[in-house]
C-alpha positions, 0 to 999 in steps of 0.5 A: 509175562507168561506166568501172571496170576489169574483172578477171576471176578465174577459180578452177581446182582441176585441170590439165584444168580450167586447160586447159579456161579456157585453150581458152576463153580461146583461143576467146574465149569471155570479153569482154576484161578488163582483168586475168586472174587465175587462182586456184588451190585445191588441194583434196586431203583434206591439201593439204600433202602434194599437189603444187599445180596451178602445179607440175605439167609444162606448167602454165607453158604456160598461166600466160601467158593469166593477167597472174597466179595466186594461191593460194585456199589461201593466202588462207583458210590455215589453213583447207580449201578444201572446208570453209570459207565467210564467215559471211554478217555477214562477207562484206563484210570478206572481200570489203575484204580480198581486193580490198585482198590481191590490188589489186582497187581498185573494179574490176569483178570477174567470177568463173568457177567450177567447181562452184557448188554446193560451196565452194570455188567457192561461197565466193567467189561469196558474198564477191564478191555483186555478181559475175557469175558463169560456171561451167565443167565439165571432166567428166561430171557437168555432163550431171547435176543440180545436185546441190544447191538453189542459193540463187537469189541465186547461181543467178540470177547465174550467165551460162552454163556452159561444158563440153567436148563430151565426149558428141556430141548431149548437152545438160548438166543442170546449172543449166538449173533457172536456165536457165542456157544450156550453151556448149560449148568448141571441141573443136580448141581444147581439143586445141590446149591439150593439145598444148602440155602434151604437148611440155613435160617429160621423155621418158616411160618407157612403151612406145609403144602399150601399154594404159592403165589408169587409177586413181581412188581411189574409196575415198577417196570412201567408194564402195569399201573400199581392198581392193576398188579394189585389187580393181577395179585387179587385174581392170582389169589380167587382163581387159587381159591376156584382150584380148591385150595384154601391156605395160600402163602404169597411171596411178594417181590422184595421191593413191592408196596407193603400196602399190596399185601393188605388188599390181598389180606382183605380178599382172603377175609371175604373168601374166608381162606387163610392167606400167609404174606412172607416177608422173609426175603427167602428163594422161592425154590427154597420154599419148594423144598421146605414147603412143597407147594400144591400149587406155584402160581404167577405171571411170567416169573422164571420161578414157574420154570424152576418149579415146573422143571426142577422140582415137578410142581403143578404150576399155573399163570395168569395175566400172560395175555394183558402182557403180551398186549402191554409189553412196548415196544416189541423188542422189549426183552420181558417178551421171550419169558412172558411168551415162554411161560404163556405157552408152556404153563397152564392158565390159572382159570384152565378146568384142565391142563392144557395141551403141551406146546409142540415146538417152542423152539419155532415160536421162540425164533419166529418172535426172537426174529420179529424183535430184533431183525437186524441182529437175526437176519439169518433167523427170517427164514424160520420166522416165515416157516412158522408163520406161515403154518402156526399163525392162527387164533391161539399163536396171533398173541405172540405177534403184533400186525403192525410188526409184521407189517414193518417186516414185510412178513406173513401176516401182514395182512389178512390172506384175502387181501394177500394180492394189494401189496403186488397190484401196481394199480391199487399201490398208485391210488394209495400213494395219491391219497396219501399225498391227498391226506399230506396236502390237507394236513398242511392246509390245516396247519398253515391255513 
């Protein structure tokens, strides 16, 4: 049936992420369709109790590239958007059901997603199987590995990726396994969109020009105990203060502990500096614009980009170090922003801003590599190259030995010793100890 109308649905969980399709939309990045539906999956731990994207300020100013919006949440109630997907036999009943649900008729459906590798995203890719697919990045992690091997059957459905041009000269990792081209956003549409929602909602109560701090429940990712987020929030706070500044809003992270926010307030009282709590739910890139902050400080957020970037924003972060150590396993997909931002942003207790990275595009191969080998076996060469000539007291943060060592790459072990791995002698010895060690371990157990 050539002449089947075309529906295009497209999934958004976040306010940046609607925004990213509407300066998309804006830049005519999609072929015409003819209806636009924006499926909406709030993905909270309890979804209950967090405010849904369609109700957050300036959200009407993009619900009218869509001809309408529905609800992912709704759809698979009582289920969880992060923890639910059709069992394979039930696909097709799925897909009857939502084309009957949502007036789909044998329209032909096209998906854009974020996050292909996790559901959501990948839930509905298996209900509609015939679907092409796009995949968008509103953040950091599309510089880093797909950090999961996709089925070819989803992969090889997947058209493109669209990003944000959030590091200048860097190309996207994730999906080039498929060869899946990256496509940026137009930068000037993408402002645009954010101007709208900065002219929508009540006037802000924060000081024009003050410091920004931004939070983001890191403990909620298992990453740090909620003691050492408060922890983090407090030296974000006192190394502000070192800066000089004096009146500082913080934007906590809309799920985050109200209980954070008054030992913040309390830290403010001892420094004797005024300190803003913002509990409007409110784009941090809006606050760029209303606001104009001296300074954006946080830890790996993609907000510092988009300041750094977009809007020419002194930024500063703090705490990358402790998350490089945290960050478990290795192939944990926050490692590409924490060392993105690591290398890129200036540390908060840095006297003077530090020397730019030179190649990032090098470091971020070398450790896309390290995390996800298997997925990127052409990207070993270049991993070797830059550890080979970059490995030294600054860059051994973004690495860990024991991975090297798993991978047999340089590094692996300290360049004196470099000649154990190729010594026939020195292998024999360590094989008998460990059969040595075995044995001993067996007495002990069986007795």
């Amino acid at each position: 049936m050539p002449n089947r109308p075309r529906t295009q649905i497209f999934m958004a969980s976040t306010l940046y992420g609607a925004a990213t399709l509407a300066a998309a939309l804006d830049a005519d990045r999609f072929e015409p369709a003819d209806r636009r539906l924006l499926l909406l999956s709030n993905n909270a731990a309890t979804p209950e109790t967090t405010a849904s994207l369609d109700t957050m300020p300036g959200f009407d100013r993009l619900r009218g590239r869509f001809d309408r919006v529905l609800s992912w949440n709704e759809t698979i109630s009582p289920f969880h958007p992060g923890g639910w997907s059709p069992r394979p036999d039930d696909a097709p009943l799925w897909e009857r059901y939502l084309r009957l649900l949502w007036g789909l008729g044998d329209s032909h459906v096209e998906l854009v997603v974020e996050s292909i590798q996790v559901n959501p995203a990948l839930a509905l890719a298996q209900v509609f199987p015939g679907a092409p697919l796009n995949v968008y990045a509103d953040g950091l992690m599309s510089y880093g590995p797909t950090r999961n091997k996709l089925d070819p059957l989803i992969g090889t459905r997947i058209g493109r990726l669209l990003h944000l041009d959030l590091v200048p000269g860097l190309t996207p990792l994730l999906l080039t396994e498929f060869g899946v081209p990256a496509e940026t956003v137009p930068t000037d549409a993408f402002l645009k969109v954010l101007s709208e929602l900065a002219d929508v909602g009540d006037a802000l109560d924060v000081p024009h020009g003050a410091a920004l701090l931004l939070g983001q429940y890191l403990s909620a990712l298992g990453i740090l105990t909620p003691e050492e987020e408060e922890e983090l929030h407090v030296r974000m706070l006192q190394g502000t203060v070192a800066r000089g500044h004096r009146e500082i809003v913080f934007k906590p992270h809309p799920s985050a502990p109200a209980r954070w926010s008054r030992l913040l307030e309390r830290e403010a009282e001892k420094l004797d500096i005024e300190l803003t709590v913002l509990d409007s739910p409110v784009l941090a890139e809006v606050l760029y614009q209303r606001v104009r902050p001296a300074l954006v400080v946080g830890c790996f957020s993609t907000a510092l980009l988009t300041a750094a970037t977009f809007y020419d924003l002194p930024t500063a972060r703090t705490g990358t170090g402790l998350l490089l150590e945290r960050l478990t396993p290795y192939q944990n997909s926050n490692r590409i922003p924490v060392t993105i931002v690591d290398a890129l942003v200036d540390d908060l207790g840095d006297a003077k801003p530090h020397k730019p990275y030179g190649d990032i595009g090098a470091l971020v191969a070398a450790v896309g590599y390290a995390m996800q080998h298997q997925i990127y076996p052409t990207l070993r060469p270049a991993a070797e190259r830059y550890l080979t000539t970059h490995l030294d007291q600054h860059t051994w943060r973004y690495f860990k030995r024991r991975r090297l060592t798993a991978l047999a790459l340089p590094g692996a072990i300290p360049s004196q010793l470099a000649f154990i791995p190729r010594n026939a002698t020195v292998r024999k010895v360590a094989r008998r100890a460990r059969a040595v060690q075995r044995r001993i371990k067996k007495r002990a157990v069986f007795g």
